[in-house]
Backbone bond lengths (Angstrom), bond angles and torsions (degrees), N, CA, C in turn:
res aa  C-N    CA-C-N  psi(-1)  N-CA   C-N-CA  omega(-1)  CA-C   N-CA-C  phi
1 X - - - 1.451 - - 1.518 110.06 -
2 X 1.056 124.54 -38.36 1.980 143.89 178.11 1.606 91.72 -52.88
3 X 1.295 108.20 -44.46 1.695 107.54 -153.56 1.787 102.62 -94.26
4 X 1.206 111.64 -5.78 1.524 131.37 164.24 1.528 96.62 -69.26
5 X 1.185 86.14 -60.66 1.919 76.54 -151.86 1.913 105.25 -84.00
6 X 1.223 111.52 -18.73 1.495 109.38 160.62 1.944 103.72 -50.53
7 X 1.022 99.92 -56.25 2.184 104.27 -167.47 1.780 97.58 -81.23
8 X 1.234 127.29 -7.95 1.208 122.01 144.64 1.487 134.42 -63.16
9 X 1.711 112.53 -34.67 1.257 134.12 -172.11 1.626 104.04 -76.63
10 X 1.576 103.23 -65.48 1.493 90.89 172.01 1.162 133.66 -55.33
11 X 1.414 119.94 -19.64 1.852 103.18 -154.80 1.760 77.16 -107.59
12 X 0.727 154.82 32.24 1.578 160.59 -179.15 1.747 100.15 -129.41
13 X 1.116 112.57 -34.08 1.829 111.83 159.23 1.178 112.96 -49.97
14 X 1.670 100.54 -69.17 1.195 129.00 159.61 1.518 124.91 19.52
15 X 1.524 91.35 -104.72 1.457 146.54 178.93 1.873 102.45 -61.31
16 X 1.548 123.15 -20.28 1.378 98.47 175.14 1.026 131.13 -116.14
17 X 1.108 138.07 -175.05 1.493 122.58 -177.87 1.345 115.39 -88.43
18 X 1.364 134.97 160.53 1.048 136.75 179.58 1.573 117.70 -59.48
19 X 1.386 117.85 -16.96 1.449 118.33 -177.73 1.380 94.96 -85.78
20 X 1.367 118.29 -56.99 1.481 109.52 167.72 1.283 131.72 -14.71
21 X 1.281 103.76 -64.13 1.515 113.45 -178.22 1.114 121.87 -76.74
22 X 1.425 112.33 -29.29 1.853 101.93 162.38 1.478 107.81 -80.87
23 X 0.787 120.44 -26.36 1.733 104.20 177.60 1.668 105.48 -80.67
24 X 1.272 111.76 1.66 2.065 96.92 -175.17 2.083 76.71 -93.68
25 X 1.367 108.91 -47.39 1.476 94.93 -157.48 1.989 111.72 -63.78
26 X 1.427 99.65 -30.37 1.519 95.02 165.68 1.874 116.82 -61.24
27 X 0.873 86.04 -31.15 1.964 92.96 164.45 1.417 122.87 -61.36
28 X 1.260 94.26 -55.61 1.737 104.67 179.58 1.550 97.97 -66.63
29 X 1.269 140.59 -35.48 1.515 121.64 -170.77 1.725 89.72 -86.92
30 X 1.270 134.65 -50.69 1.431 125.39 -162.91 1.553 106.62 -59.05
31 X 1.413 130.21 -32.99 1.271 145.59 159.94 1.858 103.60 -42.72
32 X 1.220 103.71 -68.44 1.817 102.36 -166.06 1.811 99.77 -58.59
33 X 1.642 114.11 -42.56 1.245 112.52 -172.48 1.654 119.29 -42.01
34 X 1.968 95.54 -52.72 1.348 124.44 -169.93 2.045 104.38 -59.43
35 X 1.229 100.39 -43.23 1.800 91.03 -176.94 1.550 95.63 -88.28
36 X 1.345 150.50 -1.11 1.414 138.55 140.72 1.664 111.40 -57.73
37 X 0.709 138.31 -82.33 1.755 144.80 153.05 1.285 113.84 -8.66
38 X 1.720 128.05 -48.06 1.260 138.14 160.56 1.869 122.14 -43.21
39 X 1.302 93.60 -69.69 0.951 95.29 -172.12 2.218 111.97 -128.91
40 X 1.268 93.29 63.39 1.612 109.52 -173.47 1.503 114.28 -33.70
41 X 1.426 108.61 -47.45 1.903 108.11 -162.44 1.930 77.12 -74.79
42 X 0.783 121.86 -46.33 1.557 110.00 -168.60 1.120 127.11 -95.26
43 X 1.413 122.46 44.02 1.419 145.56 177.84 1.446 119.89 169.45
44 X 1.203 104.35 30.68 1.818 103.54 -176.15 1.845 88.27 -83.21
45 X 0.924 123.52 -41.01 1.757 127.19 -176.94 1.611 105.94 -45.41
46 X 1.593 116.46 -31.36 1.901 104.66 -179.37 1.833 95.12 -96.68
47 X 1.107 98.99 46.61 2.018 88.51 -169.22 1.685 94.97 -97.47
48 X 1.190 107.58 -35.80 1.864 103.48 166.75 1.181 107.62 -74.80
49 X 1.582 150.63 -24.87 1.471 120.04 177.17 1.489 108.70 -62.75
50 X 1.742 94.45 -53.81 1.547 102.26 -169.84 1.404 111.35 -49.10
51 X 1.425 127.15 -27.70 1.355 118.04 -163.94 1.675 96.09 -78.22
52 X 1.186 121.04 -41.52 1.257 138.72 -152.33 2.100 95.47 -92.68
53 X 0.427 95.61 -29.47 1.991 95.47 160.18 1.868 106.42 -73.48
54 X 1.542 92.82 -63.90 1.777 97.79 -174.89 1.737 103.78 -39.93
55 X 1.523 89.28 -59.42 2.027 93.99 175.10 1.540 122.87 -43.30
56 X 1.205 109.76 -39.31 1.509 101.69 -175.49 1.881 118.91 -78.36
57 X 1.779 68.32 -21.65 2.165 79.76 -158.91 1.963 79.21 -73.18
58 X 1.118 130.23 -58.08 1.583 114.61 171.76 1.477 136.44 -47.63
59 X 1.643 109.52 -22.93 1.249 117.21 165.07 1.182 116.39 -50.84
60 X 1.349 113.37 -36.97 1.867 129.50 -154.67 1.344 77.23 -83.33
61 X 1.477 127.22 -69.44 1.717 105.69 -158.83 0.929 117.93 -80.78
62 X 1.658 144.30 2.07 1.088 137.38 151.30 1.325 120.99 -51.57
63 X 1.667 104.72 -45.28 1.357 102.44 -179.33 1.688 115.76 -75.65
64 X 1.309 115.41 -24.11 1.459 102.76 176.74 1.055 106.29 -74.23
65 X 1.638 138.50 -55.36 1.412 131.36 -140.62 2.050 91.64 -80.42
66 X 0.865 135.33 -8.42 1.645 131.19 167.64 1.232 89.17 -83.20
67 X 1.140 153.15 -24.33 1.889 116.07 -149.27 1.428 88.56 -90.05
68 X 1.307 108.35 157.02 1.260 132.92 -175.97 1.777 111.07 -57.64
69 X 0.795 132.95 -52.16 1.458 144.64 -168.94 1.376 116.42 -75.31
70 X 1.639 120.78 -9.36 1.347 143.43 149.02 1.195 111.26 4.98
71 X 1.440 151.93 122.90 1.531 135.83 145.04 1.108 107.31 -55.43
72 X 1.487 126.29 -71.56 1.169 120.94 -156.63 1.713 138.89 -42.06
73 X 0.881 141.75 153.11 1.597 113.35 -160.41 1.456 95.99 -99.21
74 X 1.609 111.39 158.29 0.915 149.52 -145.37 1.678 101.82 -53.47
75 X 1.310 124.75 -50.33 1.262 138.84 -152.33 1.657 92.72 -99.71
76 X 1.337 131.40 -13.41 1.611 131.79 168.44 1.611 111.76 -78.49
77 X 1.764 102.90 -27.77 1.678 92.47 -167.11 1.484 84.67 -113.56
78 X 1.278 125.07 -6.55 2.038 100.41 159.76 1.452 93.58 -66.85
79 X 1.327 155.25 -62.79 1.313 155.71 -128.41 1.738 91.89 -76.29
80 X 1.454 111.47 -58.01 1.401 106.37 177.77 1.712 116.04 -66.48
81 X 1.455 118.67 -26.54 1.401 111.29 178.79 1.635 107.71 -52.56
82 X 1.643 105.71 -45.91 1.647 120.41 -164.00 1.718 97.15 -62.04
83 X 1.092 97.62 -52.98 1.787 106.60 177.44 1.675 93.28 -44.94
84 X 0.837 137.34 -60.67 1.712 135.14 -140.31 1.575 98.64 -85.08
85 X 1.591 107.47 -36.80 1.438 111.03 -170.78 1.413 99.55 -71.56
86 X 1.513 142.57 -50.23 1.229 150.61 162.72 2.017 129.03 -37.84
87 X 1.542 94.48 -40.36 1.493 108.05 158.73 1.610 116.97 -67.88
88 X 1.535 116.26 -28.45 1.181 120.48 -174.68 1.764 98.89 -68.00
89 X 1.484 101.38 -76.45 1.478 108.59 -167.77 1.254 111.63 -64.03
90 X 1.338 137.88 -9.73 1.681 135.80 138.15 1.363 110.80 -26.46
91 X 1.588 82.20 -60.03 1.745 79.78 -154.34 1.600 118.39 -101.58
92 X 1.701 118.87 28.73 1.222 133.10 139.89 1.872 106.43 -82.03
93 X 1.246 118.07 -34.03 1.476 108.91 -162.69 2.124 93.23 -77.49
94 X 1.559 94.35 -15.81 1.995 68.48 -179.11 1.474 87.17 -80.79
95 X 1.292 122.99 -46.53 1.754 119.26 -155.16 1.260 103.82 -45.48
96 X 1.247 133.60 -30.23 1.360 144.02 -150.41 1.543 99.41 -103.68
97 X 0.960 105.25 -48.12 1.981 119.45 178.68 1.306 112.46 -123.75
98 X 1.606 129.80 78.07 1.711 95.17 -174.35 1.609 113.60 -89.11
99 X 1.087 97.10 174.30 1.623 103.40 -163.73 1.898 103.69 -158.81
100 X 1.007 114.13 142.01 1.247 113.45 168.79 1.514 126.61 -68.55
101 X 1.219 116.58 -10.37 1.388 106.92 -147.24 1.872 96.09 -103.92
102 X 1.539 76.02 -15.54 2.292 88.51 -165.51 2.014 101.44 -82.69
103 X 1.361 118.08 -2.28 1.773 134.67 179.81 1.525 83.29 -66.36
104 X 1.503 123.64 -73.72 1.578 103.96 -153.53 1.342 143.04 -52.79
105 X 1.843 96.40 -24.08 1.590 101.25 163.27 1.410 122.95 -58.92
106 X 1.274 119.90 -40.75 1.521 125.18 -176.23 1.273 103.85 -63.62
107 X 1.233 130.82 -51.30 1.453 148.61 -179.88 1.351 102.52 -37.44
108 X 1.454 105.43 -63.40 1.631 100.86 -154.76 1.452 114.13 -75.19
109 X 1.733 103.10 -23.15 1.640 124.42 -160.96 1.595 81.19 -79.27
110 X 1.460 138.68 -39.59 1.243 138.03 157.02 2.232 129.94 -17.34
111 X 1.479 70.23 -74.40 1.912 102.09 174.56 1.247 96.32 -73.47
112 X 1.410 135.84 -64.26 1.730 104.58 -162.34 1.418 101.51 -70.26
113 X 1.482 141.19 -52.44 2.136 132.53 -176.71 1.568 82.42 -30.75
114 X 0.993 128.86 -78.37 2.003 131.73 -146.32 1.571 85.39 -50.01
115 X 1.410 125.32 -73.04 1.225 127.13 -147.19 1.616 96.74 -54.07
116 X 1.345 118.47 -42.93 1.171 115.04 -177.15 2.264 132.71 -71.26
117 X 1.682 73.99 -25.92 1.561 91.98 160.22 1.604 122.37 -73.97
118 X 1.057 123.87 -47.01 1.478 133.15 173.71 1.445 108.69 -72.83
119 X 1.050 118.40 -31.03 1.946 129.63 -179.11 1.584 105.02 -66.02
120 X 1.620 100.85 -36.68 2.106 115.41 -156.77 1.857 92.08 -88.50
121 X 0.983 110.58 -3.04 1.601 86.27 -178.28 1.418 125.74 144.41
């Protein structure tokens, strides 16, 4: 069954488009954020992976939407740089202080990029 869903995983890479897949993985972190936020006394302990996934999965688009060779035009990936720079220092101010209440910004800034990735094409 493991080896099902491993040859499920790839050919579903595969098979989608690249917006796809960044908008499922901004899902999958706005998802882990959302059941930390849900239910805090009983999941505040995965609040550093999730933060630390959200961080990387933004690392990646920080670093693409700056590189020079970018499609997107110029004034779409400053808007996403500002987005990424803002997810960053979010999400040092929970590491540093966490708090429940500071999850929904990341969350939502999460759900609308996807909605807008899967919406664009």
């Amino acid at each position: 069954m493991h080896h099902a869903a491993q040859v499920y995983g790839k050919v579903a890479k595969q098979t989608s488009s690249p917006r796809d897949l960044e908008a499922n993985l901004l899902l999958t972190a706005a998802s882990r954020l959302q059941a930390i936020h849900d239910d805090w006394d009983g999941k505040r302990s995965e609040l550093d992976d999730a933060l630390l996934y959200n961080r990387k999965l933004w690392s990646i688009f920080l670093t693409a939407v700056t590189a020079d060779q970018h499609p997107l035009p110029a004034e779409v990936r400053q808007n996403v740089a500002n987005l990424g720079l803002f997810v960053m220092n979010q999400t040092m101010r929970i590491i540093s202080q966490p708090a429940r209440e500071r999850l929904p910004a990341l969350i939502s800034i999460n759900r609308e990029l996807a909605a807008g990735l899967k919406g664009g094409g």
